[in-house]
C-alpha positions as CSV (number, residue, x, y, z in Angstrom):
1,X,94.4,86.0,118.0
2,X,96.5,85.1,114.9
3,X,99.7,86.8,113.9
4,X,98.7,89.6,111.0
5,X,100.3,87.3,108.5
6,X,98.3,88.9,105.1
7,X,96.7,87.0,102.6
8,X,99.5,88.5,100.0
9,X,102.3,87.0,102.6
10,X,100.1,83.6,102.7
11,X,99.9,83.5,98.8
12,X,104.2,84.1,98.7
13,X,104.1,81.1,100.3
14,X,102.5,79.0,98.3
15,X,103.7,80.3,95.5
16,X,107.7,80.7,96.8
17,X,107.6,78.2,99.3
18,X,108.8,80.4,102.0
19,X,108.2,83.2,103.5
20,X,110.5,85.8,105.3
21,X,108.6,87.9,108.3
22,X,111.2,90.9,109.7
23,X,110.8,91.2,113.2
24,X,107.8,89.5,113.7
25,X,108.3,87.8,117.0
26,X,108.0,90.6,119.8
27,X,110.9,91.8,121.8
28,X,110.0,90.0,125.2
29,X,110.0,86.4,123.2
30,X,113.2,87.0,121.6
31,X,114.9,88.3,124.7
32,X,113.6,85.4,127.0
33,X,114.4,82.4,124.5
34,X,118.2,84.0,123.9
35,X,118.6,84.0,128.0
36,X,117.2,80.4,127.9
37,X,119.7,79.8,125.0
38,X,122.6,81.3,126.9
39,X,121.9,79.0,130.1
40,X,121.5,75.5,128.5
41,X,124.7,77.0,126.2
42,X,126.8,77.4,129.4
43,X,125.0,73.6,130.6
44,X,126.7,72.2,127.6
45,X,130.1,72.7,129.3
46,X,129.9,70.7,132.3
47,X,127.3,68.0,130.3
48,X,128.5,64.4,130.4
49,X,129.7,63.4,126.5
50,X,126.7,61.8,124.7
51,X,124.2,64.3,126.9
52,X,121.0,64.0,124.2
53,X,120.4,67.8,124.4
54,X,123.6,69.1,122.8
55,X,125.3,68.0,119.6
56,X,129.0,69.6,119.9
57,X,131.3,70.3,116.9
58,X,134.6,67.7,118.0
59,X,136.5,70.7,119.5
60,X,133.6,71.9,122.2
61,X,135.4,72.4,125.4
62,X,134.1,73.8,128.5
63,X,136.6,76.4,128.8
64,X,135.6,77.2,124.6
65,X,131.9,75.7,123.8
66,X,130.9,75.0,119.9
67,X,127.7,73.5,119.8
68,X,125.6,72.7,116.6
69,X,122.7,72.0,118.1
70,X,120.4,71.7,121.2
71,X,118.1,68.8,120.4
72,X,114.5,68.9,121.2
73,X,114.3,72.5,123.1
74,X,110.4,71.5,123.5
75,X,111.1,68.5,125.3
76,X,113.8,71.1,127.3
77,X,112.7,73.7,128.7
78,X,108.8,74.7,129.5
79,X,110.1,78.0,127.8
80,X,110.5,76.2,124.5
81,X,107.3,74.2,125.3
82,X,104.8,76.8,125.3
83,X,106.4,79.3,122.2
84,X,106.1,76.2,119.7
85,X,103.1,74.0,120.9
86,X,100.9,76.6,121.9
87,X,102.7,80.4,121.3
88,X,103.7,82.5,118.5
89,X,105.2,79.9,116.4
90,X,102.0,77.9,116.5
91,X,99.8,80.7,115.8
92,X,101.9,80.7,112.1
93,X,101.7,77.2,111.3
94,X,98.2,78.0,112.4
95,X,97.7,80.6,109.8
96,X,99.5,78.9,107.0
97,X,98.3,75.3,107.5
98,X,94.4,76.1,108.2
99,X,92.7,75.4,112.2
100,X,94.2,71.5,113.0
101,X,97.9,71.7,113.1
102,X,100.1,69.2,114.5
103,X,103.8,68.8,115.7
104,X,106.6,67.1,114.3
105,X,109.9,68.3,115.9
106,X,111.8,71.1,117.5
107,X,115.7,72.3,117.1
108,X,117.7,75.0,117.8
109,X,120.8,75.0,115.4
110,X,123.2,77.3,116.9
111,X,126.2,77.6,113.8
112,X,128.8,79.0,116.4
113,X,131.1,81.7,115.3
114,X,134.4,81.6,113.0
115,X,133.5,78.5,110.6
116,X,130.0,77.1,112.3
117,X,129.4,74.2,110.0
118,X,127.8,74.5,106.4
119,X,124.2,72.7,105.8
120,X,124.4,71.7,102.6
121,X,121.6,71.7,99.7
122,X,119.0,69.5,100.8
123,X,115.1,69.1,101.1
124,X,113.6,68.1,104.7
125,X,111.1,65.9,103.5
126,X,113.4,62.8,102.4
127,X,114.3,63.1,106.1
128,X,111.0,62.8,107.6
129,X,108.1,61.6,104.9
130,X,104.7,62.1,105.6
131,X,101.2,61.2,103.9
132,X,101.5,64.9,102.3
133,X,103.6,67.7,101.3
134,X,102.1,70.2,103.7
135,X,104.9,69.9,106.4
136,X,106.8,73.5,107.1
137,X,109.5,74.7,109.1
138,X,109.2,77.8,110.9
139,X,112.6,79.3,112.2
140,X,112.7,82.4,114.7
141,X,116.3,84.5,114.4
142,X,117.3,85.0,118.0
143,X,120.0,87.2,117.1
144,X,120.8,89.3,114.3
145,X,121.3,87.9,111.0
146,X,123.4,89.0,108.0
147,X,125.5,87.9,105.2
148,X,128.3,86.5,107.0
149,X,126.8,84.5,109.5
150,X,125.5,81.8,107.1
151,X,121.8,82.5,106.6
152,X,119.5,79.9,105.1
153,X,119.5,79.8,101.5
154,X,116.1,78.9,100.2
155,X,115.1,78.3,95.8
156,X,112.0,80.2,95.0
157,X,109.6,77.6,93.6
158,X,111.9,74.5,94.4
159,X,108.9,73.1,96.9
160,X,106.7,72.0,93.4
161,X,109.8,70.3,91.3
162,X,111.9,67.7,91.8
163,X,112.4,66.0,95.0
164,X,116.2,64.7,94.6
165,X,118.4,61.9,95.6
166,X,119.9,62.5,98.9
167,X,122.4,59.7,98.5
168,X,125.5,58.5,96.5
169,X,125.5,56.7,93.1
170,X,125.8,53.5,95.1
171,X,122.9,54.1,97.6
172,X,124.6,55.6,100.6
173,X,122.8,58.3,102.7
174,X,124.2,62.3,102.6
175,X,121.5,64.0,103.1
176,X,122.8,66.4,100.2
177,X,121.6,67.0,96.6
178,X,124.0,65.3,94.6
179,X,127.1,68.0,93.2
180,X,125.9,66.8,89.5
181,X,122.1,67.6,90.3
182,X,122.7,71.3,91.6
183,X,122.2,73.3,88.3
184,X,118.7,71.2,88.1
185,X,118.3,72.7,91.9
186,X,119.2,76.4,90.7
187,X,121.0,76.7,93.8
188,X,122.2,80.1,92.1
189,X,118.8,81.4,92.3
190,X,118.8,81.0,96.1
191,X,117.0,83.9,98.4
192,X,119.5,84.1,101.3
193,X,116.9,85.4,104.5
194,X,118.7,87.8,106.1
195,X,116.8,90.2,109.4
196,X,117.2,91.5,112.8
197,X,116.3,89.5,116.0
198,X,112.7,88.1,115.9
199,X,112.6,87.7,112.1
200,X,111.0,84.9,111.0
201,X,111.9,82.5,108.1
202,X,109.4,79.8,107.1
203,X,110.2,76.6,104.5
204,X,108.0,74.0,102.9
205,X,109.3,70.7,103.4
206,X,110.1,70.3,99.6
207,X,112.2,73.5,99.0
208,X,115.8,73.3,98.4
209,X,117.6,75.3,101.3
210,X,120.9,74.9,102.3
211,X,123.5,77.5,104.3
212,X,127.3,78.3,104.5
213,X,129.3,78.2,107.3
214,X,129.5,81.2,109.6
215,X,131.9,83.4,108.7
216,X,131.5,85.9,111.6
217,X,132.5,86.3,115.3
218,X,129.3,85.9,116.0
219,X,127.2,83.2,117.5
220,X,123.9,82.1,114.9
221,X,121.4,80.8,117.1
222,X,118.2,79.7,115.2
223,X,115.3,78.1,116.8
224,X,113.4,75.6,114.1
225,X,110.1,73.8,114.5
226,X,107.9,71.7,112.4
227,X,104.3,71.1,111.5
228,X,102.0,69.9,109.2
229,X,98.4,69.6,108.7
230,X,96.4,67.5,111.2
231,X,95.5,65.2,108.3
232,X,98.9,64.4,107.3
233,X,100.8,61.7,109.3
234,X,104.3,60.9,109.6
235,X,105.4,57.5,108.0
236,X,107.4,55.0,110.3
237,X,109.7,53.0,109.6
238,X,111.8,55.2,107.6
239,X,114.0,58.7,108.1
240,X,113.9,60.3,111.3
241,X,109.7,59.6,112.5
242,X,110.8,57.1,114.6
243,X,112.8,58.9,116.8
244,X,110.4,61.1,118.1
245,X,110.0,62.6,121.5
246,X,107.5,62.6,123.9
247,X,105.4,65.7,121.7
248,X,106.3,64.7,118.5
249,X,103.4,64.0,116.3
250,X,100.7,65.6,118.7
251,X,98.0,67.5,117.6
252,X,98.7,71.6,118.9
253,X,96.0,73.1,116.8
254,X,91.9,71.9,116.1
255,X,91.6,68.7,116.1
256,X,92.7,65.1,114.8
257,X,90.7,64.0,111.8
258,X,88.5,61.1,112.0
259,X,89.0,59.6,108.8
260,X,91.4,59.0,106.5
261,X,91.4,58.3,102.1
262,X,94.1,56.4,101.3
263,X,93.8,55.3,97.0
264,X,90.4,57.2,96.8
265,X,89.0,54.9,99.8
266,X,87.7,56.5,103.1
267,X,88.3,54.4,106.3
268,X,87.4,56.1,110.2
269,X,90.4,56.2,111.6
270,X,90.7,55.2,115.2
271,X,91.9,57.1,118.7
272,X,95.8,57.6,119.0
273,X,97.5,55.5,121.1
274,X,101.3,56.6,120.7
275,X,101.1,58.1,124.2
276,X,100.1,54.2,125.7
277,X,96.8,54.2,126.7
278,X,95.9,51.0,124.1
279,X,95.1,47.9,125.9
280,X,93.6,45.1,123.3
281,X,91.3,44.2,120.9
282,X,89.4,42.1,123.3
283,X,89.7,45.4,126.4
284,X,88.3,47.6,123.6
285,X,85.2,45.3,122.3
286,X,83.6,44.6,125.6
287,X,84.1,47.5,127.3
288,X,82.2,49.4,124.0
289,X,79.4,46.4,124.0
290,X,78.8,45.8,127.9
């Protein structure tokens, strides 16, 4: 059964671009993904340096960790598995996105206590393009959340206007709007989600968002995942699609579509062989014709 997200709260999406859902996600969920947290947290301090779960501010020390992030919690912990490819978090994308759904990528930014690092303004998509705008982010607070911990920032209406240059003047990569395009981003006008444990924030790939650091003594864990529409593909070759794990771009909800329009053309589209299983054109043709 679906979450009892309303057809108002569906419309505020599409209309805002994200949604805030206080204390949506059950006690028992939040309570088991924080322990889960807290063990891969004390993990990080014996890790070797470079371990691909954690990215570490430069000061993490085993005796004091920082970490930003734990990379990939799908790909993790079975935990982390089942809440975003088949649990609660699904059941959203689910419910916003229509019955096929499929995975991009999982994170849990953590934005440690006393000064955990800023995300600047920003939109996800430049990151990550895909064949549509339908990609969202769904984040589940695993703590507490208020002012001064740095809560995501997101403009109401920002995911329909201008997608903006996430470089310099002379073409290097920021991944931030640039300082002179901000009053076009009416970062002023930002809705900053605040909400207890097991609130739920939820982003369309095109909305500007961005968050301070944390200003509290308090730890900021919050757990991220992406989808889009089964029909909407990620585009190699260029951001962050190409460094995909083992579940990213599977199909979690429905089914895969078997065709595709690209310039007003319709083409079948065939089986997906990113997990290996492709052999040759010649394997293919006789075994289909003996």
């Amino acid at each position: 059964m679906l979450p009892a997200i309303s057809d108002a709260e569906i419309q505020t999406y599409r209309s805002r671009g994200y949604l805030l859902l206080e204390s949506f996600i059950d006690a028992g969920w939040v309570e088991a993904l924080s322990a889960k947290t807290d063990e891969l947290v004390d993990a990080s301090r014996v890790a070797d340096p470079g371990d691909w779960r954690f990215d570490t501010e430069p000061d993490h020390a085993s005796d004091a960790p920082r970490l930003r992030r734990i990379n990939s919690p799908v790909d993790v912990d079975p935990l982390f598995e089942t809440f975003s490819l088949d649990g609660p978090a699904t059941d959203i994308a689910e419910a916003l996105l229509g019955p096929d759904v499929r995975f991009h990528h999982s994170k849990l930014n953590l934005k440690w206590s006393d000064g955990g690092e800023e995300v600047k303004w920003h939109q996800d998509i430049a990151f990550w393009p895909h064949t549509d705008f339908s990609p969202l982010t769904i984040g589940v607070y695993l703590r507490d959340v208020d002012e001064a911990m740095g809560p995501m920032g997101v403009v109401p209406g920002s995911h329909t206007g201008e997608l903006f240059d996430l470089t310099t003047p002379d073409g290097a990569w920021t991944g931030s709007i640039r300082d002179e395009d901000l009053p076009r981003a009416r970062t002023e006008e930002a809705d900053h989600l605040v909400g207890p444990a097991g609130s739920v924030t939820v982003h369309n790939c095109c909305a500007v968002h961005g968050s301070q650091p944390n200003g509290s003594d308090r730890v900021r864990p919050l757990l991220l995942q992406t989808y889009s529409r089964a029909d909407s593909y990620p585009l190699l070759g260029v951001g962050t699609n190409g460094l995909g794990t083992r579940r990213a771009h599977q199909v979690v909800r429905g089914s895969a579509p078997d065709h595709l329009e690209i310039d007003g053309r319709r083409m079948p589209t065939a089986p997906d062989w990113f997990r290996g299983s492709y052999t040759s054109i010649f394997d293919v043709q006789q075994r289909t014709h003996r």
